[in-house]
C-alpha positions in Angstrom: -18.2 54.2 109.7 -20.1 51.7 111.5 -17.6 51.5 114.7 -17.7 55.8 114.6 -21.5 55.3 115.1 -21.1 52.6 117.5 -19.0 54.5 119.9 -21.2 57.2 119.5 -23.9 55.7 120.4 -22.4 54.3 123.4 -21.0 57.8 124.7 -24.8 59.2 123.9 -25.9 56.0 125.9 -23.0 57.1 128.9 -24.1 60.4 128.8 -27.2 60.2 129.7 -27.1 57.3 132.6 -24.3 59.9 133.4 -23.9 58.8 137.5 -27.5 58.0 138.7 -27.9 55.9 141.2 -24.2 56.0 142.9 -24.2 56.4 146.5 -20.5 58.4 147.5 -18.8 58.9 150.4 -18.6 62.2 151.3 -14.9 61.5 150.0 -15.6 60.1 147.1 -18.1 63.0 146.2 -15.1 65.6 146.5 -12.8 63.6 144.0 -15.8 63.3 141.7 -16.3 67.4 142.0 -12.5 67.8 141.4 -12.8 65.5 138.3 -15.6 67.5 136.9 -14.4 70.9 137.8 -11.0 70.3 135.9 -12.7 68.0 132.4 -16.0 69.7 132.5 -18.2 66.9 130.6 -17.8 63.9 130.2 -16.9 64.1 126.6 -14.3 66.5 127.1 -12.5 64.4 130.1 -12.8 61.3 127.0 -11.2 63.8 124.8 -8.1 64.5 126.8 -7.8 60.9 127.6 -8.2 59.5 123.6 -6.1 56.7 122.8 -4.3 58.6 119.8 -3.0 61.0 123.0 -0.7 57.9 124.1 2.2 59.1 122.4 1.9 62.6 123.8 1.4 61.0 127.5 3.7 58.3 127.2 6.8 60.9 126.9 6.3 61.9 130.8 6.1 58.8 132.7 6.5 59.9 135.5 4.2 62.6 135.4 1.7 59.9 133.8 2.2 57.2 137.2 2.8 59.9 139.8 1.0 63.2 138.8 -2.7 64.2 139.3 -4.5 62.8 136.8 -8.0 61.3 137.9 -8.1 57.5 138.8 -10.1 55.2 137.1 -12.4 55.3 140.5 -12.5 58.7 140.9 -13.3 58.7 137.3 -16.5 56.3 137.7 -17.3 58.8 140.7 -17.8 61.4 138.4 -19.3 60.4 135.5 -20.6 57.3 136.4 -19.6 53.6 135.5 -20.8 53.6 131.8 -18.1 57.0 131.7 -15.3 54.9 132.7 -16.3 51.7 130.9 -16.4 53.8 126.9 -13.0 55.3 128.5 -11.4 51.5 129.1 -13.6 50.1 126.0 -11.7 52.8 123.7 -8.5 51.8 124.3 -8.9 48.4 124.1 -10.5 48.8 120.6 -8.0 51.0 119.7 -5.3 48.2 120.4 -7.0 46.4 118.9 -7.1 48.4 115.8 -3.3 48.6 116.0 -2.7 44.7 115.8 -4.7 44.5 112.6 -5.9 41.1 112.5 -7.5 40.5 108.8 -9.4 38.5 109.6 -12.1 39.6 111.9 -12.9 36.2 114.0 -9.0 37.0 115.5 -10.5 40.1 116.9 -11.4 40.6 119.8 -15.4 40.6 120.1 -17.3 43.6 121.3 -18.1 41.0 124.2 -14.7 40.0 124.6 -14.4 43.7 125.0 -16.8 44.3 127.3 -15.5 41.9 129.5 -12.0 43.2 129.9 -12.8 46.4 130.4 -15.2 45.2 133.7 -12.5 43.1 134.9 -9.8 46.3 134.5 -12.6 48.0 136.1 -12.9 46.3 139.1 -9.4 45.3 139.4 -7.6 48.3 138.9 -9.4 51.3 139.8 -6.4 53.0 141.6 -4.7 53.1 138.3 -4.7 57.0 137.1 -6.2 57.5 133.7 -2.9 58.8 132.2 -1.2 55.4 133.7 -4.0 53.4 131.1 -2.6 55.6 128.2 0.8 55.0 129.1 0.8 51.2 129.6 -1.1 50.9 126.2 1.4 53.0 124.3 4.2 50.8 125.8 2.3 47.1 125.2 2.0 48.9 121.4 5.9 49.6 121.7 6.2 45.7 122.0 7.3 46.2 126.3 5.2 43.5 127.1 6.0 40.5 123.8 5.8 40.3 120.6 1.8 39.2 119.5 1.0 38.1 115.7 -2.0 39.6 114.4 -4.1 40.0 117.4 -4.3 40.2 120.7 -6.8 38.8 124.0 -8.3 39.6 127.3 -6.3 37.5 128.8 -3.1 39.2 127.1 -4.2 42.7 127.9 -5.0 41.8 131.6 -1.8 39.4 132.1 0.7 42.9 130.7 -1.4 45.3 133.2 -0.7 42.9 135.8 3.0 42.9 134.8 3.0 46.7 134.7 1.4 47.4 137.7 3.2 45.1 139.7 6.5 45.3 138.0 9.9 47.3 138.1 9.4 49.6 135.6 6.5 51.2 137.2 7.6 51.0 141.1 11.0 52.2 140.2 9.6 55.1 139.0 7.6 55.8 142.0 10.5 55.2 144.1 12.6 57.7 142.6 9.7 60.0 142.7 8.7 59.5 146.5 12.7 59.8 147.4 12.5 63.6 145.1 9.7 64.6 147.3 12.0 63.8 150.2 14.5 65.5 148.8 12.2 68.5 148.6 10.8 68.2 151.7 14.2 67.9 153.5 15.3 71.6 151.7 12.3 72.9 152.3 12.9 72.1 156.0 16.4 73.7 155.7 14.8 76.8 154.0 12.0 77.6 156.7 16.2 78.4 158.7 16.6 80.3 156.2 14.2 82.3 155.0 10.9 84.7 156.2 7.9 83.0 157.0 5.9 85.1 153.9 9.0 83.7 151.7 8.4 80.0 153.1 4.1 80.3 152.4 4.9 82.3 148.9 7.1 78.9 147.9 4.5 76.7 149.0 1.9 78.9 146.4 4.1 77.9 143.9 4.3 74.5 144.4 0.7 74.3 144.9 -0.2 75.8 141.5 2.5 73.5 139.8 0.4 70.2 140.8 -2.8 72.0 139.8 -1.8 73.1 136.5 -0.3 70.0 135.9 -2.4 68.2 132.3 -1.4 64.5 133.0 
């Protein structure tokens, strides 16, 4: 009860700094506008990005690293920084939640906490809000070691490195970026064969795919 009325009083706190005070690129302005006109409020874009939705995200990876899913920058464009530091700070709690320690000085501290989600922050703000739900699921699924009864800042940011930087998540960009070749290569051989209304009717389509894509 006492970490429900935390968290709420640091979203109520989030809220209402909301993003005062930022100075955006003209850019950066229409990736916050996007952001907002797809999640609404802030509370609802932290409802579709809630750490028990990790599982549901973590079944499309691909979708998760290379669909359209708001970075963590374009995130702190939209809402503002205290918006994307509750979205890292929940999922860090909620890990670690999941390791259980019993005893509470093996926790992580609400500093601790604090402190890894600035550093993520500032270190990874090209990382797509979906990516941050995947990688968590998998360091829960035991990808990145096996940890006894707790876990550290050092151990989160040390497995974000190796996921970012590592195989699993390049390959699958790589086999992405070579199926959008792929499409773009019969796309060329369709404009041959096919009416120019036909050709801007296709493109519709895959237009509307990218924007009704969730993750």
């Amino acid at each position: 009860m006492a970490e429900t009325k935390a968290l709420g009083a640091l979203l109520n706190k989030a809220v209402v700094a909301g993003s005062k005070g930022q100075s955006l690129t003209p850019f950066q302005t229409s990736q916050a506008n996007l952001v907002i006109s797809r999640y609404g409020a802030a509370q609802k874009f932290l409802e579709a990005f809630a750490p028990e939705n990790g599982s549901k995200y973590a079944q499309y990876p691909s979708r998760c690293i290379c669909g359209s899913a708001p970075t963590l920058a374009a995130v702190k464009n939209a809402y503002g920084e205290n918006i994307a530091d509750l979205f890292m700070r929940l999922q860090i709690i909620d890990l670690n939640a999941f390791f259980g320690a019993s005893d509470d000085s093996k926790r992580m501290s609400d500093a601790q906490i604090g402190e890894c989600s600035r550093v993520i922050l500032s270190e990874y703000g090209y990382l797509k809000a979906s990516e941050f739900l995947l990688f968590f699921n998998k360091f829960k699924a035991g990808a990145f070691g096996r940890f006894y009864g707790s876990v550290d800042a050092i151990t989160i940011t040390k497995a974000l490195h190796d996921y970012t930087f590592g195989s699993y998540r390049n390959g699958i960009k790589d086999r992405f970026d070579a199926s959008v070749e792929e499409a773009k290569r019969q796309r060329r051989s369709q404009e041959k064969t096919c009416t120019y209304e036909e050709f801007l009717a296709m493109q519709r389509e895959q237009q509307n795919a990218i924007e009704n894509d969730d993750l």
